[in-house]
N, C-alpha and C positions, 0 to 999 in steps of 0.2 A: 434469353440471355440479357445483362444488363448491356446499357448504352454502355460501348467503349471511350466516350467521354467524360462520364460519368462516376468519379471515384469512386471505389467500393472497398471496404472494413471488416473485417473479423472480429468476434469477440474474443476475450479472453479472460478466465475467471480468475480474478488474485488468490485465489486457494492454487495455483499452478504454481506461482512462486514460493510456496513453500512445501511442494512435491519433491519427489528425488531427484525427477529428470531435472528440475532445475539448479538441483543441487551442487557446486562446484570441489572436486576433490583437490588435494594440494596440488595435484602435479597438471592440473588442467584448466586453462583460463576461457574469459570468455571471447566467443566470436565478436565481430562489431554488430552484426544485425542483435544476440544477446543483449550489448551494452548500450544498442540504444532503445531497444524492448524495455532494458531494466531501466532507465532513465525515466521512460512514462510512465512507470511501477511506482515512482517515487516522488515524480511530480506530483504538485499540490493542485487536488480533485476540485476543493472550493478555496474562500480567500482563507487565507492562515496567515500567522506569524511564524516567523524564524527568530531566536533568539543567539547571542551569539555566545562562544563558550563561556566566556570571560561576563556572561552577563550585563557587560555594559551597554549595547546595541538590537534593540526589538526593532523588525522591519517588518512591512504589511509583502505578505507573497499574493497575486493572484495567482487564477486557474491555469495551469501550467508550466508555472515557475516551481523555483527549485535552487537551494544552495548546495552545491557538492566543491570541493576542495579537491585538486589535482589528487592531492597525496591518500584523500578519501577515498576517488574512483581506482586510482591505481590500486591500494590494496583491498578493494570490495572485488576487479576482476582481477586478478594476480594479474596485473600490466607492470611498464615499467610509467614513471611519470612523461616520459617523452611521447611514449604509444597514448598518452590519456590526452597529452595537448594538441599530437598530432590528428585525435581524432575526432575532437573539441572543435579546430581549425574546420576539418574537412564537413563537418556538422551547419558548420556558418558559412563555409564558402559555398555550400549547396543548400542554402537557404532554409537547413531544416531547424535552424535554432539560432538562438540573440545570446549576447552576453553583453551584460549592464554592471554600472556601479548603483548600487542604493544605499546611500550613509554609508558610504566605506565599504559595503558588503557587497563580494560578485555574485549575481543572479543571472543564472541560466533558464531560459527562455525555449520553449520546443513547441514550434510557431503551426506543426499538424498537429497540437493536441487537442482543443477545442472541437474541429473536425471530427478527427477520430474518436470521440470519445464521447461526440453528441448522441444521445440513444435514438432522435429522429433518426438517424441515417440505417438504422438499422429494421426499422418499419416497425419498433416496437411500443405498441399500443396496448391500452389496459385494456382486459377483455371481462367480459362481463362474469361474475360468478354463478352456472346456471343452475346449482343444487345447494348452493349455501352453504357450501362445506369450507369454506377459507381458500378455494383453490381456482384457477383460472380455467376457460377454457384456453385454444390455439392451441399454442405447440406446448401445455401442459393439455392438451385434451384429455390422453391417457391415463392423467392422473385422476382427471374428474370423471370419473365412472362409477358405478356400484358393481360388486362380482355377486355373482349369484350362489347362496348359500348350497348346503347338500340337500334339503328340501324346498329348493329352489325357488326359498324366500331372499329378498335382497338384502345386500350387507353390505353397509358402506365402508367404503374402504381406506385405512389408517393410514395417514402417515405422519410421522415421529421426528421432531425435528430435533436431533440432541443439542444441547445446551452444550455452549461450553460451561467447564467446570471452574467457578468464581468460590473463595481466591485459588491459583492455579498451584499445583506443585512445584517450587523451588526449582528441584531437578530439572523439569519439563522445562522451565524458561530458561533454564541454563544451556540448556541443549538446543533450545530453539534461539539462542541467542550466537553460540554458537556455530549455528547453521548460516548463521544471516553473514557472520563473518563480522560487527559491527563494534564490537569489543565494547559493547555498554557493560557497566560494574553491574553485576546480577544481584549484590546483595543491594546495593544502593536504590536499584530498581525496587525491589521487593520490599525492601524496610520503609518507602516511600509511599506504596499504597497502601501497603500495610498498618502505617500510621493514621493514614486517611481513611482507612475504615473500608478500602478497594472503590473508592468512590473518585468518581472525576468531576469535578464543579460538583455541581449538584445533585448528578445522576449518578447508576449502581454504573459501574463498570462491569461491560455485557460481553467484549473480544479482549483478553489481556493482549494475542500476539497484536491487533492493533495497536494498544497504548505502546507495546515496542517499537512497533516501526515509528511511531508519532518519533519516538528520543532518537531512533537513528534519524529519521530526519531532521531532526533539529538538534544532534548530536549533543543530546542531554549525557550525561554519566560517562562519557566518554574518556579515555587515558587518564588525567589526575580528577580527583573529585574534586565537583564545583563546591564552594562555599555554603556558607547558608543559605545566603538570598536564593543559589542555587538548587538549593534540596527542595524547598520551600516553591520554587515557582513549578510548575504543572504545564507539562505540554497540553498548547489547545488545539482545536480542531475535532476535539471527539466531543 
């Protein structure tokens, strides 16, 4: 058993947030352990920028900051804005988060994220490849095995990693945008890579739902459409 001194962490795979169970129907909001689950779902993993709707204001985010807007969390968890300040409050009076001004702009701060999120704590170490197949051994041991054929010669054993499918179907991002609840313009999104050739900086774009959540976090497309300067700048961080 671990030292009871000694904090201990679960993982959790962001393919979860976009399962059913975390799905939120109209008539059902989130719990608070949910809303502060969902807050580290969105906090920024490395250093990023936030950019502001109005495009006048770029500010640097570290590792576990975060801009949300009362009126943002409220209607992300069906809350009222009171339940979002009141929960903001009980957030900093128990130490688990900061709130700053940077140029004007509030940044929320979630002071166990670094912690929790360090993969040391989790004892995970690169294990060595011992058949050269792309695959680890430990807690992929399983995978790296050969099954033994019907004439029980050996045969290594496949495994298939689907792609997502680049550029993605309209439909599909519409529905996963509505899932998120986020209310990004879907065409705006779409006509944006699309012009780009599905390309972000430099590189192919490999997860569209990631380029999504990049705009909910940085509330790209959001209620009126931004200007040009707007269309034109690209969420960073991918």
């Amino acid at each position: 058993m671990p030292n009871e001194e000694t904090p201990t962490y679960i993982i959790v795979d962001r393919k979860y947030f976009d399962s059913p169970l975390w799905k939120l129907t109209p008539s059902r909001q989130r719990t608070k352990s949910e809303a502060y689950l969902d807050l580290f779902q969105m906090a920024t993993y490395k250093k990023n920028t936030y950019t502001t709707p109005d495009c006048r204001t770029t500010i640097n985010l570290n590792r576990g900051e975060g801009v949300w807007s009362i009126r943002f969390l409220a209607k992300r968890w069906h809350w009222s804005r009171g339940k979002v300040e009141t929960f903001l409050k009980l957030l900093k009076d128990t130490q688990k988060a900061r709130q700053y001004s940077r140029q004007g702009v509030m940044v929320t701060f979630l002071v166990d994220y670094d912690n929790s999120q360090d993969p040391n704590n989790y004892g995970l170490r690169q294990k060595k490849d011992t058949v050269q197949d792309g695959l680890k051994t430990g807690s992929r041991q399983g995978q790296d095995k050969y099954n033994k054929g019907k004439k029980g010669k050996k045969v290594k054993k496949k495994t298939i990693k689907e792609k997502m499918k680049i550029p993605p179907d309209k439909k599909e991002v519409a529905e996963y945008i509505s899932e998120r609840g986020n209310k990004i313009d879907v065409d705006l999104w779409y006509d944006t890579y699309q012009s780009k050739g599905w390309m972000i900086g430099k590189n192919k774009m490999k997860d569209w739902k990631a380029a999504v959540r990049t705009w909910e976090r940085n509330r790209f497309g959001q209620q009126e459409k931004p200007n040009k300067k707007a269309e034109n700048q690209e969420p960073k961080g991918f």
